[in-house]
N, C-alpha and C positions, 0 to 999 in steps of 0.2 A: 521579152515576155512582160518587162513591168509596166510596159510603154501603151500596153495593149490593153488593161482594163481600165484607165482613166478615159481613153478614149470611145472606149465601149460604152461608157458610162456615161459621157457625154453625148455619144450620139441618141442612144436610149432616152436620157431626160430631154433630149431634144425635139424629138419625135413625139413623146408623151408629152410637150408641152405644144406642140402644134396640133395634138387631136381636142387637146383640154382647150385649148386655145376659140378654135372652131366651134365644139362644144358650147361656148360661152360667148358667141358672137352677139345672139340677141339680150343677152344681159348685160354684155361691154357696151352695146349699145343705148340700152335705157339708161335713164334716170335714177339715181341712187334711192331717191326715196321711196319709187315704184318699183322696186326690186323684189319679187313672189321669195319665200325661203328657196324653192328649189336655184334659181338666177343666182342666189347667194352662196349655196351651196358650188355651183357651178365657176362663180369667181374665187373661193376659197379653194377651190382643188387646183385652180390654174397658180394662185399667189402660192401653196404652197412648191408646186412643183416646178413654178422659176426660182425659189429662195433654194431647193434641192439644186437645182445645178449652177445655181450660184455659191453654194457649198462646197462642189465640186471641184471649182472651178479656181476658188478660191485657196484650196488644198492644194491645186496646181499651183498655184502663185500668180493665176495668169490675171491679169487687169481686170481682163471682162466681166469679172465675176458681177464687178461693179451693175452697169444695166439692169441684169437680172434680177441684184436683190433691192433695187430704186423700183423696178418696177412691182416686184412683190410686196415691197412697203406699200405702196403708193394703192395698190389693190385690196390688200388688209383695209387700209384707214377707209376706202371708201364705201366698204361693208362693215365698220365699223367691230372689226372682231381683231381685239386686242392681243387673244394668243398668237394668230397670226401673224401679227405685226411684229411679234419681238421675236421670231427667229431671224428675219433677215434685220434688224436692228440691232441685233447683236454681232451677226454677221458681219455687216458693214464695220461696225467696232473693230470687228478684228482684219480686214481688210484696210483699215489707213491704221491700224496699228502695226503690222506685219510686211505688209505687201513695200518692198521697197518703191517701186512705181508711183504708191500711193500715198503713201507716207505723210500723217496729217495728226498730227495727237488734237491738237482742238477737234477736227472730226472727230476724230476716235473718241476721245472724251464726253462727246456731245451724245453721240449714238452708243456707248453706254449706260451714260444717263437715261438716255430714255429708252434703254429696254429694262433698265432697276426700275422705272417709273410705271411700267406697264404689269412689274409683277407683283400679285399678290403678296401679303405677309405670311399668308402661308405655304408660300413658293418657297423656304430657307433654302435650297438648293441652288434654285436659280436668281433669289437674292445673293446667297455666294459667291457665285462667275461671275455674276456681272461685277461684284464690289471687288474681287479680286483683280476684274481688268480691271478696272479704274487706277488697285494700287498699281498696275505695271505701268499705267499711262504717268503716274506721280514717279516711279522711279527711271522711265524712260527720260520724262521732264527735265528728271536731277543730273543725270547723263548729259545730258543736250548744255544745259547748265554750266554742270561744271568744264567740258569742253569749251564752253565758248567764254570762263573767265568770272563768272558772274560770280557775285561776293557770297558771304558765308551766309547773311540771311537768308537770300534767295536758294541755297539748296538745304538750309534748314529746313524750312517751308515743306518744300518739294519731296524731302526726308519722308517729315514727319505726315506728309497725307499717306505718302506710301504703307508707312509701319501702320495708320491708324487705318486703313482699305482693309491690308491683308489679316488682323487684327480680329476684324468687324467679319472677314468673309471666314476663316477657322471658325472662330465663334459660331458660324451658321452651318457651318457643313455636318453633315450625318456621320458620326463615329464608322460606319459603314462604308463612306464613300471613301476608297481608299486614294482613286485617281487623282479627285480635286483636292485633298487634303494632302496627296502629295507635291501636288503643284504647288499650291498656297505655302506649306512647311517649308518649300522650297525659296521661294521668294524672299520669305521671311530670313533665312539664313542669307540669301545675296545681301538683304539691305544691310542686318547685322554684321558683316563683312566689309561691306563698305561704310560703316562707323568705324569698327574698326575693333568689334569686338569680338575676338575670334571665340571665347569661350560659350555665347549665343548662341553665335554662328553656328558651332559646329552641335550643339544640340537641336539647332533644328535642322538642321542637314542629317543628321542619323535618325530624328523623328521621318523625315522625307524616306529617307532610304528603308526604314521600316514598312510604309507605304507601300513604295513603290517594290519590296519584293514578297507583299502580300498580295498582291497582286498578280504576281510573275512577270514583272517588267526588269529585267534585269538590263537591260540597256538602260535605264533611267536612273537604276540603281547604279550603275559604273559611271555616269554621268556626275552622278552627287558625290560620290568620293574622288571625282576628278575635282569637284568643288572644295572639299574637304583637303584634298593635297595640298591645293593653293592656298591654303591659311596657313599662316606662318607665325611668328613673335613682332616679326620683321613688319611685317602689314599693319599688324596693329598701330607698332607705333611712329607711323610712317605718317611724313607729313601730308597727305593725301587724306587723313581721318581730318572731317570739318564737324564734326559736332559730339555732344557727350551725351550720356544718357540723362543727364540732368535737365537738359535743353528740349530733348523728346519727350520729357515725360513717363522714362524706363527705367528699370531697375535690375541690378545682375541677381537680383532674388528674386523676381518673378518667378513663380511657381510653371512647371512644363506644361504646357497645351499638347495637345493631340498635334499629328504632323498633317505634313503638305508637299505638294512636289512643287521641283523647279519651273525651268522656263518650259509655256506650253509646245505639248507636240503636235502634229500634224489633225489627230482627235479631239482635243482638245482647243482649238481653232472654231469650230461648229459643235460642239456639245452644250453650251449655255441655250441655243438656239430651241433642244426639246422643251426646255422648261421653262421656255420663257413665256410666261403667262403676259410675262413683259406687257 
């Protein structure tokens, strides 16, 4: 049974993208400049409904997704409508940041930037997501990093864009949104964790988990006290901690923020994309 609505869903957005497609033949075909509203209209329903099953697709995990939200870009810019643009521009973000096949943090990095670039200042919301990937793109960095040996500066650096993203994307989110604020809360408790400061850490891991079961997410809620077990004394003062709060720029008196959740879920993958005025 689970195997059956992703592909129902796919065939659906497939088929609506071949009537929209058709639809839109004599406006694919003109000239961008001589484009009547309605011709505009007609490529804006076809870019958004390839970045929809490029959505899809991408939830799958499957490769493909790629295509569809290149060609949904590539469709937004050439009608010149910015909101369009930044749903599959976020999208692509989280396809070379997720999709192992794809796997690309400079991509990824790139095409969050420019869906943060496309959204208004008073998008705070989808200022958020997108500042929020970015810090996962800096704490993926630090990963990659410290696996491959690289000195204490270089995942200083990498640290500290991380703490300053998720930081900047809390600060924007809506005391209301409980999903994003538990992601980000979340985040915030890994980096502190991998400093090496369990007592943070673990304040923002029960901010997360206050989220996430205001929500009724209680699978993301057992997720974070899976996170929470793993903290130990032992962690802390394990040779594996590379930097101090002095170095970041942090303080064990910083006053509590509102929380965040951990690593994103399958939703949160394509949620930045509504509001990407991008």
């Amino acid at each position: 049974m689970r195997e059956v609505r992703p592909r129902t869903a796919t065939t659906f957005q497939t088929a609506s993208i071949a009537l929209l497609r058709d639809q839109a033949a004599t406006a694919l075909a003109a000239p961008a400049a001589s484009l009547t509203p309605d011709q505009r209209t007609k490529i804006r329903n076809l870019a958004v409904s390839l970045s929809e099953l490029g959505n899809i697709l991408l939830l799958q995990e499957d490769p493909q997704c790629l295509p569809h939200l290149q060609e949904a870009l590539a469709l937004a810019q050439r009608i010149g409508d910015s909101v369009a643009e930044g749903q599959p521009a976020l999208s692509l973000g989280n396809a070379y940041l997720y999709l192992p096949g794809l796997r690309d943090l400079d991509q990824a990095e790139h095409w969050f930037r420019h869906s943060l670039s496309l959204l208004p200042g008073r998008d705070q919301l989808g200022r958020a997501q997108s500042l929020g990937s970015l810090g996962t793109v800096a704490l993926q960095r630090f990963d990659d990093a410290r696996a491959a040996g690289e000195a204490g500066p270089v995942l200083l650096d990498h640290l500290k864009a991380a703490l300053s993203r998720q930081r900047q994307a809390l600060d924007l989110t809506p005391a209301a949104d409980h999903q994003t604020r538990g992601i980000t809360e979340n985040q915030l408790g890994n980096i502190y964790s991998t400093i090496g400061d369990t007592r943070q850490a673990l304040r923002h891991y029960q901010q997360a988990i206050q989220h996430h079961e205001a929500r009724g997410d209680v699978a993301a809620a057992g997720l974070t006290r899976h996170d929470i077990a793993l903290l130990s004394p032992v962690t802390a003062g394990s040779a594996t901690r590379c930097t101090t709060h002095a170095q970041l720029g942090t303080t064990t008196s910083r006053p509590a923020q509102p929380a965040m959740l951990p690593k994103p879920s399958s939703s949160s993958l394509t949620s930045n994309s509504a509001t990407a005025n991008t």
